[in-house]
N, C-alpha and C positions, 0 to 999 in steps of 0.2 A: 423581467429585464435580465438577460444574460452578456455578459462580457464574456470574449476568447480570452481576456487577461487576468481574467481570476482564476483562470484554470493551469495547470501543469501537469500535464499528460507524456508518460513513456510506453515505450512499448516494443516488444524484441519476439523473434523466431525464434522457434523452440523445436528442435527435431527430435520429439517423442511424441507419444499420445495426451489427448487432452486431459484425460481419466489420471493421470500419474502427475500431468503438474497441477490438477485442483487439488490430489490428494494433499501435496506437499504442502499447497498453499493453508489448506485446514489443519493443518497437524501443527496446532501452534504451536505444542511443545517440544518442537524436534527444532525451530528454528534458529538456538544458539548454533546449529553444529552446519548452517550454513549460510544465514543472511548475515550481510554486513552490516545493512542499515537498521530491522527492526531485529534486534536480538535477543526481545523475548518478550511472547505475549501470555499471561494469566486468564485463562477461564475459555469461553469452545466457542465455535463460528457456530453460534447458533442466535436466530432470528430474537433482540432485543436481552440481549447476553450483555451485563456489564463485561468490557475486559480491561485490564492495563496492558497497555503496550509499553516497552523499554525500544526507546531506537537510541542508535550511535550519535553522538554532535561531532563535528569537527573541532567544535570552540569549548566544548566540556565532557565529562566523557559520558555520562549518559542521562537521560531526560526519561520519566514515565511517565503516559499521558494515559486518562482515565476516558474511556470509547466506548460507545457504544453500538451494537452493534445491529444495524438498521434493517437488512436484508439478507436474505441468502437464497441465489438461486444455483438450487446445487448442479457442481459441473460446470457453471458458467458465470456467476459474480456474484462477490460479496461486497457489500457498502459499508461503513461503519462511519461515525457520527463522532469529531470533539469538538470542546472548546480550549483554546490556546490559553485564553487566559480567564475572563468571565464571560458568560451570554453575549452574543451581539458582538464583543471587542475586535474576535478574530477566530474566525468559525473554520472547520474545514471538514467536506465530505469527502470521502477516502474509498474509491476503488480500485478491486481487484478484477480483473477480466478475464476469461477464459475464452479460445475460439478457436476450435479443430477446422485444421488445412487439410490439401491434398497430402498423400504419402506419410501418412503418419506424423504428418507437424502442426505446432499449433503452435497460434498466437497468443503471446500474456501481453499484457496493458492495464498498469496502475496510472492511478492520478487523482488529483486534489482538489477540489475546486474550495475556493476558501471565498468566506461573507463575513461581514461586520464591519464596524466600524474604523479599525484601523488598516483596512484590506488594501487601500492604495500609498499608504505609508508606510506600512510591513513588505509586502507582498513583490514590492521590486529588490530588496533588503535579502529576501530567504530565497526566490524565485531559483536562482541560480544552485545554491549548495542542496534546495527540494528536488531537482531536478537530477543533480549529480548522484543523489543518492539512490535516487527509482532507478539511475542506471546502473545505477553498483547492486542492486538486491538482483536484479532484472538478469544479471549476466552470470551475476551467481547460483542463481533459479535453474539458467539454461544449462550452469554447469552444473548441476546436482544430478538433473538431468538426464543428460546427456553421456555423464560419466557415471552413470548406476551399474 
């Protein structure tokens, strides 16, 4: 049973090769010095890797969430696995997308799809500032990019 509402999906052009924004995206330890939203993650994109993630809040100043790390298909996505609060309460799977264009550009596409129990009480709550944020990391991606 899938809902289009549990999910939150972004996604931006990217006028470099695919091969330089997966790199970036793997290199968790470089990500203070250009994501806004996730601003630092502990341990390596590798298939069922604990890692901590640190992301930005607007309402505190920063949250670390304990992920795992579900897949990796290199070059092209990685999944990673939390829970918000306990099992079940409020789940969320976490994609990164990679997808080489014509002319040397390529498409990124994060997003969330979040389960559990409190998914239709939370999820209209955060929907909006989870979104704003995939666009803040998204734009800052294209400019790391872009401006190498």
């Amino acid at each position: 049973m899938s809902h289009t509402h549990d999910k939150v999906i972004s996604s931006i052009e990217i006028d470099g090769s695919a091969n330089d924004v997966w790199n970036a995206l793997v290199d968790f330890n470089n990500y203070g010095n250009w994501n806004p939203f996730i601003t630092n993650i502990d341990g390596k994109a590798n298939e069922g890797e604990e890692i901590k993630v640190t992301i930005a809040l607007p309402f505190k100043q920063s949250m670390d969430f304990k992920l795992k790390v579900k897949t990796v298909t290199d070059g092209s996505e990685m999944i990673w696995l939390g829970q918000t609060l306990a099992p079940n309460i409020l789940d969320g799977e976490h994609f990164l997308r990679v997808e080489s264009l014509a002319d040397n550009r390529t498409r990124f596409s994060q997003g969330e799809k979040f389960s559990g129990k409190l998914l239709y009480l939370a999820l209209p709550l955060i929907k909006g500032s989870v979104l704003a944020n995939f666009n803040k990391m998204n734009e800052a991606l294209k400019n790391k990019i872009e401006t190498k």
